[in-house]
Biopython code that builds the backbone (N, CA, C, O; Angstrom):
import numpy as np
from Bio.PDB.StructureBuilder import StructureBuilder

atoms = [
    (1, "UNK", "N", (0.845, -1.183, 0.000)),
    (1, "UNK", "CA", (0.000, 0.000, 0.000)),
    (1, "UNK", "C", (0.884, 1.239, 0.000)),
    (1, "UNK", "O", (1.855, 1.358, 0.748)),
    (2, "UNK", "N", (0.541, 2.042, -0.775)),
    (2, "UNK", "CA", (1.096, 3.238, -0.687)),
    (2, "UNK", "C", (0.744, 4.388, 0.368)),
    (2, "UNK", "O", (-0.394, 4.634, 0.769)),
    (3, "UNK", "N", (2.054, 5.127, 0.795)),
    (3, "UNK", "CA", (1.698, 6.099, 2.192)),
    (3, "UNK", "C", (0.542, 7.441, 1.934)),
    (3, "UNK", "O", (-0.081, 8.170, 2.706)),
    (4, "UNK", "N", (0.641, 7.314, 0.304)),
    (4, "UNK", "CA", (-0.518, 8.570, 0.199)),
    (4, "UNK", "C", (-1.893, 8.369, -0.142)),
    (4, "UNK", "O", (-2.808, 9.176, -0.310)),
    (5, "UNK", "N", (-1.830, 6.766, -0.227)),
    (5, "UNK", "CA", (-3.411, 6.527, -0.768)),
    (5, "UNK", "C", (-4.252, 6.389, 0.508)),
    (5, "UNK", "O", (-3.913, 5.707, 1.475)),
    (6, "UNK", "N", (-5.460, 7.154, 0.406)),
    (6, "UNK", "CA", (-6.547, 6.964, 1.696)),
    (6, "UNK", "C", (-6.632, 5.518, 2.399)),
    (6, "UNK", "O", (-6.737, 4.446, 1.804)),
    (7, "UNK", "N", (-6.576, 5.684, 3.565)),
    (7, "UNK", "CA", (-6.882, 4.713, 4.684)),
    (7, "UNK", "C", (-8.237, 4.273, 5.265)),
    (7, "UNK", "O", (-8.690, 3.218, 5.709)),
    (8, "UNK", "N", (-8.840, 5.928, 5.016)),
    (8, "UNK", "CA", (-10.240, 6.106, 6.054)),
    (8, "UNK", "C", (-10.579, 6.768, 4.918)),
    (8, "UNK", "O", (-9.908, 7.169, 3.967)),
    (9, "UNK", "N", (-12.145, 6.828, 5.273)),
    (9, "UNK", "CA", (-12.981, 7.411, 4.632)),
    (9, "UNK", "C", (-14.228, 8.188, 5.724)),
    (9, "UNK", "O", (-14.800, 7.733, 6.714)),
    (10, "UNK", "N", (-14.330, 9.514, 5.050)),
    (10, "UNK", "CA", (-15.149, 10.008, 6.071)),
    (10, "UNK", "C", (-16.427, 10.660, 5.329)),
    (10, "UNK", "O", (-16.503, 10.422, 4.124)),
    (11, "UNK", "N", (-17.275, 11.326, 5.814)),
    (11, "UNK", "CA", (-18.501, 11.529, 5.127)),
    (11, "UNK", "C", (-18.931, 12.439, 6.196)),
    (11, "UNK", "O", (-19.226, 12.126, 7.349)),
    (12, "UNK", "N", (-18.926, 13.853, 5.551)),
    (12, "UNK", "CA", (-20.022, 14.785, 6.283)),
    (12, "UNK", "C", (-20.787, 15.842, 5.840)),
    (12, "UNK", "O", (-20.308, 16.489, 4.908)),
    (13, "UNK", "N", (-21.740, 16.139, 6.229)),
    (13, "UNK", "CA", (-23.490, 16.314, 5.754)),
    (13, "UNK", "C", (-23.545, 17.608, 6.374)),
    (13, "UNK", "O", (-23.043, 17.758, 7.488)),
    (14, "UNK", "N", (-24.283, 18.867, 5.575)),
    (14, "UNK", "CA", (-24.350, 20.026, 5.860)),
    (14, "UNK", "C", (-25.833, 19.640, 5.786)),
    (14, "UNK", "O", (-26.433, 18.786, 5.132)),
    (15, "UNK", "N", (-26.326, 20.829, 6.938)),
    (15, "UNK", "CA", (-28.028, 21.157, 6.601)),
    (15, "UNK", "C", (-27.926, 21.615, 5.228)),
    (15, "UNK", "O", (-28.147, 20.557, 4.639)),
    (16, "UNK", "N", (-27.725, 22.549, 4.260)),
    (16, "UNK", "CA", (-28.010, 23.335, 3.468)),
    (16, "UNK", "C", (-26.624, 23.752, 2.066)),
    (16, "UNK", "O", (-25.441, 23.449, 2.222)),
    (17, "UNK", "N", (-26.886, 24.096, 1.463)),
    (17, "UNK", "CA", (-26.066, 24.742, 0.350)),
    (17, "UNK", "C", (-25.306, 25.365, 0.755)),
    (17, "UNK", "O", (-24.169, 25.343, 0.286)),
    (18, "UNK", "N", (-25.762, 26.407, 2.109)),
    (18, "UNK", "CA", (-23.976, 27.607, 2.826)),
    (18, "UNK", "C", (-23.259, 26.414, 3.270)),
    (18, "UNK", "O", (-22.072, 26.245, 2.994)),
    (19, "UNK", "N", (-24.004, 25.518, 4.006)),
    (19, "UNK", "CA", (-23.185, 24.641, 4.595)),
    (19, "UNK", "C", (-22.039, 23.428, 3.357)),
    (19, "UNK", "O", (-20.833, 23.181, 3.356)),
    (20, "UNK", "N", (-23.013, 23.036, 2.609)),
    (20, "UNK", "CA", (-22.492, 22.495, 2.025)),
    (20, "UNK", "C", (-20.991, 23.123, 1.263)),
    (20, "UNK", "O", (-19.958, 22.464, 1.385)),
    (21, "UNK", "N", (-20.991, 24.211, 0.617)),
    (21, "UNK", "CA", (-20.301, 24.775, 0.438)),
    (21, "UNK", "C", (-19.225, 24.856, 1.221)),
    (21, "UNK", "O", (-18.046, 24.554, 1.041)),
    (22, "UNK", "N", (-19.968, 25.429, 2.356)),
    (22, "UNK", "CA", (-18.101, 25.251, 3.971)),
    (22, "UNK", "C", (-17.690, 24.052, 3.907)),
    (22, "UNK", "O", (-16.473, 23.888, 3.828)),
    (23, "UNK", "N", (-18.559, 22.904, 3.921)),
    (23, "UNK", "CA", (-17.581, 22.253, 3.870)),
    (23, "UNK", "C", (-16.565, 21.606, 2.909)),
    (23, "UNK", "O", (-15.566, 21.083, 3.403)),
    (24, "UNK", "N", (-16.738, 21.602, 1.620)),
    (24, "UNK", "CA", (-16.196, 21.935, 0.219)),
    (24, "UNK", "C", (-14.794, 22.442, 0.673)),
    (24, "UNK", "O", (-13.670, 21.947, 0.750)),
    (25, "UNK", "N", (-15.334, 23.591, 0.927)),
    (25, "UNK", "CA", (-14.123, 24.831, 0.889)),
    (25, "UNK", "C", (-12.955, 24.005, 1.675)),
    (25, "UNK", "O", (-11.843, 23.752, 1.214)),
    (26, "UNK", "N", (-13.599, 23.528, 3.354)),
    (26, "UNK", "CA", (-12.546, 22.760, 4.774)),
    (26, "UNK", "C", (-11.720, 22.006, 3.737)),
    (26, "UNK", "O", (-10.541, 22.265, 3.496)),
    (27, "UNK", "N", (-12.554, 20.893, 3.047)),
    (27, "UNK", "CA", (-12.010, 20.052, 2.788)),
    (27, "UNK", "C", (-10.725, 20.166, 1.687)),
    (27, "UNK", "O", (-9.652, 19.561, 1.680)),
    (28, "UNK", "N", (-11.148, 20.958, 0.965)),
    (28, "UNK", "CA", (-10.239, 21.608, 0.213)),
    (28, "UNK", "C", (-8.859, 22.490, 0.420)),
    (28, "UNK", "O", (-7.956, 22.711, -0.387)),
    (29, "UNK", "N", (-9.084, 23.089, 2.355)),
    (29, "UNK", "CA", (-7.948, 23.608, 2.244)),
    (29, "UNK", "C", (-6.707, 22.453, 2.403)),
    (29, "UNK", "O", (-6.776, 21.270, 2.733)),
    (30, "UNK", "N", (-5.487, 23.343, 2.007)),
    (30, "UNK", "CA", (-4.271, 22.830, 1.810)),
    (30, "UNK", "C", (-3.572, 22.348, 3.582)),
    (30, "UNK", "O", (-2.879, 21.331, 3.562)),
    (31, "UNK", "N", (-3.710, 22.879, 4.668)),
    (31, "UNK", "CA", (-3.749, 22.730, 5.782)),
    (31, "UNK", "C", (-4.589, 21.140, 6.408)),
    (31, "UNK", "O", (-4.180, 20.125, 6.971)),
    (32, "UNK", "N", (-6.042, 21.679, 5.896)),
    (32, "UNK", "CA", (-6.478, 20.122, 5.748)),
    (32, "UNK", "C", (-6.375, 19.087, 5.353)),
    (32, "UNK", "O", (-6.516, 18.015, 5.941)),
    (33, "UNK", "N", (-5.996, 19.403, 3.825)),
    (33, "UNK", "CA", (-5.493, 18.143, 3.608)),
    (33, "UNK", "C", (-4.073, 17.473, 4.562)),
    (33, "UNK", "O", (-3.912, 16.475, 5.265)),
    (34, "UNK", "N", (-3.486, 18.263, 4.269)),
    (34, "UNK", "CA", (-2.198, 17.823, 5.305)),
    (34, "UNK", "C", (-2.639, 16.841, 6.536)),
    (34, "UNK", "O", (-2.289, 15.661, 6.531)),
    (35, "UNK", "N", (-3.201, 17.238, 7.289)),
    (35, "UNK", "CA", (-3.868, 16.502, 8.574)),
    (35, "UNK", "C", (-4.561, 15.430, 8.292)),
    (35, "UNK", "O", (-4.642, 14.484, 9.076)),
    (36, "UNK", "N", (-5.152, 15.465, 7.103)),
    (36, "UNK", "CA", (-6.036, 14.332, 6.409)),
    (36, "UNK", "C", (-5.461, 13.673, 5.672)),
    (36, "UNK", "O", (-6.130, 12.683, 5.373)),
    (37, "UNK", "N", (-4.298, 13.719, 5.087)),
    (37, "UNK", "CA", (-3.931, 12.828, 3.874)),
    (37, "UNK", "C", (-3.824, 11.015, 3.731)),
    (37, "UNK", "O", (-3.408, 10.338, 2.791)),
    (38, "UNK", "N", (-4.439, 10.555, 5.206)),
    (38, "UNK", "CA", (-4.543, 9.085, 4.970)),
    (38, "UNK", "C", (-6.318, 8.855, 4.985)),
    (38, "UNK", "O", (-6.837, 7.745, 5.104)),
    (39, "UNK", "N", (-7.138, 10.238, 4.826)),
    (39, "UNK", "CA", (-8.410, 10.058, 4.511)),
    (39, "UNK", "C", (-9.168, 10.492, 3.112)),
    (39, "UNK", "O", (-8.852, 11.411, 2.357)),
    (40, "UNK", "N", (-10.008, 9.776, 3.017)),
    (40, "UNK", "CA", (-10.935, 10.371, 1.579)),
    (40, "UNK", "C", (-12.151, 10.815, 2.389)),
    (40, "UNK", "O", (-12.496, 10.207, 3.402)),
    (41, "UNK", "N", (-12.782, 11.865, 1.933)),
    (41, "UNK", "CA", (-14.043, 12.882, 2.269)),
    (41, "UNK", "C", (-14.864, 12.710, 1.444)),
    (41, "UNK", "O", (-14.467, 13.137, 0.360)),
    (42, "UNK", "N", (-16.145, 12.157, 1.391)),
    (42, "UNK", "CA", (-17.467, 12.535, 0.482)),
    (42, "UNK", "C", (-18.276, 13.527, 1.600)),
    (42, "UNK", "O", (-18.305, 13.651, 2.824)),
    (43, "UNK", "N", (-18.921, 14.162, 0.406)),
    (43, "UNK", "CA", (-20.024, 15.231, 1.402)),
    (43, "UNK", "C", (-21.158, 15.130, 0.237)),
    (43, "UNK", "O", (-21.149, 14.561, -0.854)),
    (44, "UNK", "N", (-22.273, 16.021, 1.004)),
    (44, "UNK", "CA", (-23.249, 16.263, 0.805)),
    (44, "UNK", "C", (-24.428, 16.765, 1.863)),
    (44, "UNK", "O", (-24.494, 16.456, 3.053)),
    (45, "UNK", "N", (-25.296, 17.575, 1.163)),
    (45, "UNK", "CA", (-26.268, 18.302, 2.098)),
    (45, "UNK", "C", (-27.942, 18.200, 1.982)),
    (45, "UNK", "O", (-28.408, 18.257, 0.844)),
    (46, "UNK", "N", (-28.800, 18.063, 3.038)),
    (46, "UNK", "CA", (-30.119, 18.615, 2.976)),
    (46, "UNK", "C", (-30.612, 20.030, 2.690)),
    (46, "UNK", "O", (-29.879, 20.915, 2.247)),
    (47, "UNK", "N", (-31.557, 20.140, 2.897)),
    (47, "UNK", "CA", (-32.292, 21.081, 2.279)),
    (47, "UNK", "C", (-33.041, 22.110, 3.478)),
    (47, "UNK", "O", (-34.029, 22.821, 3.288)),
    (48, "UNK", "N", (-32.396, 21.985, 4.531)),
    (48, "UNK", "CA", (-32.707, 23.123, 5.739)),
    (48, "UNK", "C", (-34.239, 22.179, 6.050)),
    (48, "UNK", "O", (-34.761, 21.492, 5.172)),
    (49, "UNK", "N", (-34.608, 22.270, 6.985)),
    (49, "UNK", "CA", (-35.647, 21.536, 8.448)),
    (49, "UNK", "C", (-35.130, 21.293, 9.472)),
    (49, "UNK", "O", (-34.028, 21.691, 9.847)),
    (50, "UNK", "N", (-35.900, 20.588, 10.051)),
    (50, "UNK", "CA", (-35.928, 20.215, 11.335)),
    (50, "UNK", "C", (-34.370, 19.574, 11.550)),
    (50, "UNK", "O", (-33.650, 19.221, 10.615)),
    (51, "UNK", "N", (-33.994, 19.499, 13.047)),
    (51, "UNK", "CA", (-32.874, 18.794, 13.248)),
    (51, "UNK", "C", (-32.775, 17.313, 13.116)),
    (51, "UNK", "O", (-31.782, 16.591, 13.032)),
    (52, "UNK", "N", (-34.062, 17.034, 13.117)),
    (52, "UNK", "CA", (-34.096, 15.312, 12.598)),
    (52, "UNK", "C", (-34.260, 14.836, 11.692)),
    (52, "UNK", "O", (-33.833, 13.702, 11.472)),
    (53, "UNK", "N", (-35.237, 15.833, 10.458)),
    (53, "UNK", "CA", (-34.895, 15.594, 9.421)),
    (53, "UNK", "C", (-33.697, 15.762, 8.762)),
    (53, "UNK", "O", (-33.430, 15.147, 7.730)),
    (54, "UNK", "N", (-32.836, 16.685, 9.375)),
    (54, "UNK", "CA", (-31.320, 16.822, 8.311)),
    (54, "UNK", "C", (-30.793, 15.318, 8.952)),
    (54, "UNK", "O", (-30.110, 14.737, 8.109)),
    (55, "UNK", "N", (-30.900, 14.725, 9.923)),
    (55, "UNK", "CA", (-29.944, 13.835, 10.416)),
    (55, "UNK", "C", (-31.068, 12.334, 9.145)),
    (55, "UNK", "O", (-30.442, 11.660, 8.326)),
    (56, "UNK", "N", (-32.169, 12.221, 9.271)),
    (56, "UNK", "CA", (-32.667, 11.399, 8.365)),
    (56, "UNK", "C", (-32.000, 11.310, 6.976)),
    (56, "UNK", "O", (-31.824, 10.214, 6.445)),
    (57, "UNK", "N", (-31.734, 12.140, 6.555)),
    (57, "UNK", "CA", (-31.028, 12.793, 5.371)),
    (57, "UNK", "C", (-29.904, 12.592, 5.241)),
    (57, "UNK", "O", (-29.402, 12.127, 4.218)),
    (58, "UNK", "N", (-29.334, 12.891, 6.207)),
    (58, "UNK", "CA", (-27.655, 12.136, 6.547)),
    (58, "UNK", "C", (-27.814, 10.550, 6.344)),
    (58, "UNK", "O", (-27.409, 9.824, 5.437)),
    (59, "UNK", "N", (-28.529, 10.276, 7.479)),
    (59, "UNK", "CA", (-28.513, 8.420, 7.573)),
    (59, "UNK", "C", (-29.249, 7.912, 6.294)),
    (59, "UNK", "O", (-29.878, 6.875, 6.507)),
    (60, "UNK", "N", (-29.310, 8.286, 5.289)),
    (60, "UNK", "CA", (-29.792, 7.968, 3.813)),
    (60, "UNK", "C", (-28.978, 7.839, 3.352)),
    (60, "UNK", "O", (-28.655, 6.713, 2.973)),
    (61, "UNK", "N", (-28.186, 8.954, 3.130)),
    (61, "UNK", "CA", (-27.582, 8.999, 2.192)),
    (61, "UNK", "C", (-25.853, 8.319, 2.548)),
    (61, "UNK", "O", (-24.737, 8.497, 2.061)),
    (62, "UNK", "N", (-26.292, 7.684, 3.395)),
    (62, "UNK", "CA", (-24.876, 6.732, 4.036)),
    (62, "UNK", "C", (-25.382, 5.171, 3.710)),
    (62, "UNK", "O", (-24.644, 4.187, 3.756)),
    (63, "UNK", "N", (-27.581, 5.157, 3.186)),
    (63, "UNK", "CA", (-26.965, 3.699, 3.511)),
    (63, "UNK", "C", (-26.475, 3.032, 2.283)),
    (63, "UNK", "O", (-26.429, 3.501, 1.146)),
    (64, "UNK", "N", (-25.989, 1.440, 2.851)),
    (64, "UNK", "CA", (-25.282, 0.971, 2.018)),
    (64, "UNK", "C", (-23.138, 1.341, 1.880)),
    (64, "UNK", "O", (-22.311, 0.622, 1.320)),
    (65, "UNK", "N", (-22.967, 2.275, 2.401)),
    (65, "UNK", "CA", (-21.614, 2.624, 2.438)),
    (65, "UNK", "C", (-21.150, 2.046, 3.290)),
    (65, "UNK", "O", (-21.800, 1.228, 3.940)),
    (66, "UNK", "N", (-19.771, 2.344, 3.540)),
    (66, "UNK", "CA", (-19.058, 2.565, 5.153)),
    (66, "UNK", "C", (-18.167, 3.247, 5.198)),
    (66, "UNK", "O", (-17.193, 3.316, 4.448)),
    (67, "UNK", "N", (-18.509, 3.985, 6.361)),
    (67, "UNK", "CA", (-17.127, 5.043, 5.949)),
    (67, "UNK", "C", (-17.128, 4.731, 7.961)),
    (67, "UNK", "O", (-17.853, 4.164, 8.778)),
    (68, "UNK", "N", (-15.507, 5.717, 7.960)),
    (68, "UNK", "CA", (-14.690, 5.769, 9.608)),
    (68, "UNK", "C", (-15.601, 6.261, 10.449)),
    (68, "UNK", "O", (-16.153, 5.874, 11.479)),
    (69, "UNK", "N", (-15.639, 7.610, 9.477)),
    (69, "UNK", "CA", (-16.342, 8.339, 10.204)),
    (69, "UNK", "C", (-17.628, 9.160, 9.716)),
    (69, "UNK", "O", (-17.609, 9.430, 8.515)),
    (70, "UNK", "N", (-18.670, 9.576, 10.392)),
    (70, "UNK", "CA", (-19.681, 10.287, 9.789)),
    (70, "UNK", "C", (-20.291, 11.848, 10.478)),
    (70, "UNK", "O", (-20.983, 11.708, 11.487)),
    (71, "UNK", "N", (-20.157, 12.702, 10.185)),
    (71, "UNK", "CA", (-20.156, 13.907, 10.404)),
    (71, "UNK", "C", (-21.535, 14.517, 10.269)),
    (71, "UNK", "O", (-21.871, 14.461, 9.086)),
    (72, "UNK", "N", (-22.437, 15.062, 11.008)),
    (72, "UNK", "CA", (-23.591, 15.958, 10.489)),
    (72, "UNK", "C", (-23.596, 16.848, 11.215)),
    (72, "UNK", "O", (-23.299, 16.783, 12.408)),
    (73, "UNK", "N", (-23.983, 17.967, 10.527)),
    (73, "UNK", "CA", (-23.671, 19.493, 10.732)),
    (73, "UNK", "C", (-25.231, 20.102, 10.970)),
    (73, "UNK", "O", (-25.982, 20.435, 10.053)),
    (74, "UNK", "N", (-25.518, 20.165, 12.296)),
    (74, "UNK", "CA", (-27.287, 20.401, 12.054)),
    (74, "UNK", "C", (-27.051, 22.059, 13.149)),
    (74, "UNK", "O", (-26.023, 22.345, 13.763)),
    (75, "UNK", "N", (-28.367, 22.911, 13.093)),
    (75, "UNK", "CA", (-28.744, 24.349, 13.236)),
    (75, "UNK", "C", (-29.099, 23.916, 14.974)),
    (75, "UNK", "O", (-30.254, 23.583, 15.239)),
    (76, "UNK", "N", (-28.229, 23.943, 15.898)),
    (76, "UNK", "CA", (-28.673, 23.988, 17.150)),
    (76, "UNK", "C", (-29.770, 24.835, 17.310)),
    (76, "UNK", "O", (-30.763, 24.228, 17.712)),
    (77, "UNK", "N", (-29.954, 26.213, 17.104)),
    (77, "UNK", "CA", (-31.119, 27.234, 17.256)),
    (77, "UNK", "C", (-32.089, 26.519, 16.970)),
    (77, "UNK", "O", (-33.058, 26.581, 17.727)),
    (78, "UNK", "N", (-32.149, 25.524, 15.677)),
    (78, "UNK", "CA", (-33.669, 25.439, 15.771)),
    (78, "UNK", "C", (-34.438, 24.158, 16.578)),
    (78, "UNK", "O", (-35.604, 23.782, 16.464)),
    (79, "UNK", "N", (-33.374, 23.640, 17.416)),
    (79, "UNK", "CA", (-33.291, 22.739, 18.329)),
    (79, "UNK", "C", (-34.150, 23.657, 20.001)),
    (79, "UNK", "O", (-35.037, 23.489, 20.838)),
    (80, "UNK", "N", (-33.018, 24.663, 19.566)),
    (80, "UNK", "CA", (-33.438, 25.589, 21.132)),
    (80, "UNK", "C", (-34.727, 26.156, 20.521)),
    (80, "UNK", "O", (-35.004, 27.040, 21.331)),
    (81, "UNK", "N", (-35.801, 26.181, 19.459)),
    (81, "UNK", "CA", (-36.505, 27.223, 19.325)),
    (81, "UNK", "C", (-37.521, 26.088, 19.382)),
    (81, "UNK", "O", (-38.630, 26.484, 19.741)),
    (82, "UNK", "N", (-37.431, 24.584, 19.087)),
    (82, "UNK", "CA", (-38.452, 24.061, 19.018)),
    (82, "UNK", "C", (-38.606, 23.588, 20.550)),
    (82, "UNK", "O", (-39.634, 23.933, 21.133)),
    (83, "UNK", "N", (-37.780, 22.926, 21.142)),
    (83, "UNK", "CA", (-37.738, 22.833, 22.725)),
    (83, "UNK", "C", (-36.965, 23.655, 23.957)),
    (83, "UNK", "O", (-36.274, 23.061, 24.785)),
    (84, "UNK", "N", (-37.196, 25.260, 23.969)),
    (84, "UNK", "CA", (-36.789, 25.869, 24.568)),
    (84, "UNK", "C", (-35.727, 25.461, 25.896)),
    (84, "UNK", "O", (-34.523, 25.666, 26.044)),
    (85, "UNK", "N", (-36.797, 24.762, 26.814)),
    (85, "UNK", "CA", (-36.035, 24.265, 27.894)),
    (85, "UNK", "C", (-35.898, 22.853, 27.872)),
    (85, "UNK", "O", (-35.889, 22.334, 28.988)),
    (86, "UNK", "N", (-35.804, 22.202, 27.035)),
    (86, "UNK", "CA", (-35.486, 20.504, 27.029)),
    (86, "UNK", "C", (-34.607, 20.151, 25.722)),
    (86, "UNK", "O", (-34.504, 19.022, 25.243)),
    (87, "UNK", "N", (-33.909, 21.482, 25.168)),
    (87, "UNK", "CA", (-33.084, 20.836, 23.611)),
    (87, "UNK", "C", (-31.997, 19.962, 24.249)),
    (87, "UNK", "O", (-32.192, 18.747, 24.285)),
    (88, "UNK", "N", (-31.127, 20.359, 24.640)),
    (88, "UNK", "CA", (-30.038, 19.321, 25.643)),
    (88, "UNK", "C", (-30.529, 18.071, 25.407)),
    (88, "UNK", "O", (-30.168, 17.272, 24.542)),
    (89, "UNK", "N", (-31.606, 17.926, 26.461)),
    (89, "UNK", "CA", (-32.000, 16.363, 26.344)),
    (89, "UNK", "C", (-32.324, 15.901, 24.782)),
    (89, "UNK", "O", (-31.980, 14.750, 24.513)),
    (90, "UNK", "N", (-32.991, 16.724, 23.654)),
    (90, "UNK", "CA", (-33.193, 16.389, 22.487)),
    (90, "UNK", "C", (-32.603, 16.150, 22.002)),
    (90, "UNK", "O", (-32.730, 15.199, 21.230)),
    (91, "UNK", "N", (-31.111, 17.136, 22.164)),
    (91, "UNK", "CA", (-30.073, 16.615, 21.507)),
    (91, "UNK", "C", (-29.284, 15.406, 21.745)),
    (91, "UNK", "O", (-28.438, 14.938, 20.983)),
    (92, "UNK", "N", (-29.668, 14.924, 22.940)),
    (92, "UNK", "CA", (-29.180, 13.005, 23.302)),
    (92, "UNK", "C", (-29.472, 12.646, 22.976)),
    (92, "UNK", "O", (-28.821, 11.931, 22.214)),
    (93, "UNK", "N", (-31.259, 12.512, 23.006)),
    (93, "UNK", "CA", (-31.861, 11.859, 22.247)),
    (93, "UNK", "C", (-31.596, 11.927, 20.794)),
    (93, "UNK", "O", (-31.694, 10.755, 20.427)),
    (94, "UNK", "N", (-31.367, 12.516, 19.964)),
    (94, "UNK", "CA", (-30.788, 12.176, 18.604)),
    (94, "UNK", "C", (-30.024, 11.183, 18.405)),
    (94, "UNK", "O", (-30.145, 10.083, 17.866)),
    (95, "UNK", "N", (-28.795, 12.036, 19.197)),
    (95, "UNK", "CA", (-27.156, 11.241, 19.467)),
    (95, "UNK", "C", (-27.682, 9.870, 20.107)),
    (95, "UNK", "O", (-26.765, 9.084, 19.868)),
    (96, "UNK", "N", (-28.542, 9.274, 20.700)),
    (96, "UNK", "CA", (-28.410, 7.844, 20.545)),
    (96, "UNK", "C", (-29.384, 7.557, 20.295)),
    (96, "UNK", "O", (-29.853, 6.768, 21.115)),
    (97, "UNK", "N", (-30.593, 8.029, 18.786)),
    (97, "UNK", "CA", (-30.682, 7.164, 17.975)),
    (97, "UNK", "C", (-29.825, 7.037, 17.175)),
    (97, "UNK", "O", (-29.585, 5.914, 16.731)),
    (98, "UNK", "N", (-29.086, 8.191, 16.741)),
    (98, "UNK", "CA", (-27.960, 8.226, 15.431)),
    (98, "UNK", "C", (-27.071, 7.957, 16.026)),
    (98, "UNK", "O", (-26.183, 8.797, 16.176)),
    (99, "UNK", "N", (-26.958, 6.548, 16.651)),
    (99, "UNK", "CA", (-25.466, 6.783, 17.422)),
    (99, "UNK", "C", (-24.450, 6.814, 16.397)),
    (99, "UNK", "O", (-23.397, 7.359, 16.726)),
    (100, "UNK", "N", (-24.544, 6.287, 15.068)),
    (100, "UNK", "CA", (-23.489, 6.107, 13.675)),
    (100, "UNK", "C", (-23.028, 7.453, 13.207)),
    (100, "UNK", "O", (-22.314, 7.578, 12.213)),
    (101, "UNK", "N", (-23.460, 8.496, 13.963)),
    (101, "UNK", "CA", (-22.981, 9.809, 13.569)),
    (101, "UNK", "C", (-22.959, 11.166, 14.500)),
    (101, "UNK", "O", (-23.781, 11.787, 15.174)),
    (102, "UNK", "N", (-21.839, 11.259, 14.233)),
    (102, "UNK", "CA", (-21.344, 12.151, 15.313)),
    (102, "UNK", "C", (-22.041, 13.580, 14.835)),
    (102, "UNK", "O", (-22.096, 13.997, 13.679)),
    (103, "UNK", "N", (-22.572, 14.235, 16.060)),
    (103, "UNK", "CA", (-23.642, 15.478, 15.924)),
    (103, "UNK", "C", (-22.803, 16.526, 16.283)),
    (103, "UNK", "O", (-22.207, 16.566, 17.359)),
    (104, "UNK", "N", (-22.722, 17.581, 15.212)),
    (104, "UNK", "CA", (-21.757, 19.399, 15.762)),
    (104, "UNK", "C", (-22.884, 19.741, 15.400)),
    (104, "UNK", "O", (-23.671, 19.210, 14.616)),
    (105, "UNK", "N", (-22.994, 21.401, 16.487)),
    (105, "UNK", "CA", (-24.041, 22.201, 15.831)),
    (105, "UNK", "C", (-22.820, 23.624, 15.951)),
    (105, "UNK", "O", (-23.123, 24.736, 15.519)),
]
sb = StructureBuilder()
sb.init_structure("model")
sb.init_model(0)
sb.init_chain("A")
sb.init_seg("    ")
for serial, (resi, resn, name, xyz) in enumerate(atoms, 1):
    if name == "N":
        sb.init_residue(resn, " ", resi, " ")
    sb.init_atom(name, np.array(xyz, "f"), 0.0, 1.0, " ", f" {name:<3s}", serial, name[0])
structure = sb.get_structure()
């Protein structure tokens, strides 16, 4: 095996088109790659909703793959706007149904 060909494979999911785009751009910088160079990156994004629908959207469009790691990028605010005083707990509750993907907001 060669030292520059990918090892891992990772996969991460923007709510939306800005997002999608950022992450384009991450993946693309020259810094990143550096840190990454024993990984390959696929991405792709939803279409802005709910925080469970972007994560539905994520876990779609993974099945059938496998990758190391899996990334979804969801809008905490609209987490805090739909359950003011209980998003915290909502947000566990996500994180272990999706336990296959690691949640940033």
């Amino acid at each position: 095996m060669r030292i520059d060909s990918p090892s891992y494979t990772g996969f991460v999911f923007g709510e939306g088109k800005n997002e999608k785009n950022f992450l384009i751009a991450l993946i693309d910088l020259e810094q990143f790659k550096y840190q990454t160079k024993l990984w390959e990156f696929n991405y792709d994004n939803g279409h802005g909703c709910s925080a469970k629908d972007i994560l539905i959207k994520c876990k779609n469009s993974i099945i059938g793959r496998s990758y190391d790691v899996v990334l979804c990028f969801i809008d905490l605010d609209d987490l805090k706007h739909d359950y003011p005083s209980t998003w915290e707990n909502e947000k566990e509750k996500l994180e272990k149904f999706y336990k296959e993907i690691i949640i940033r907001g």
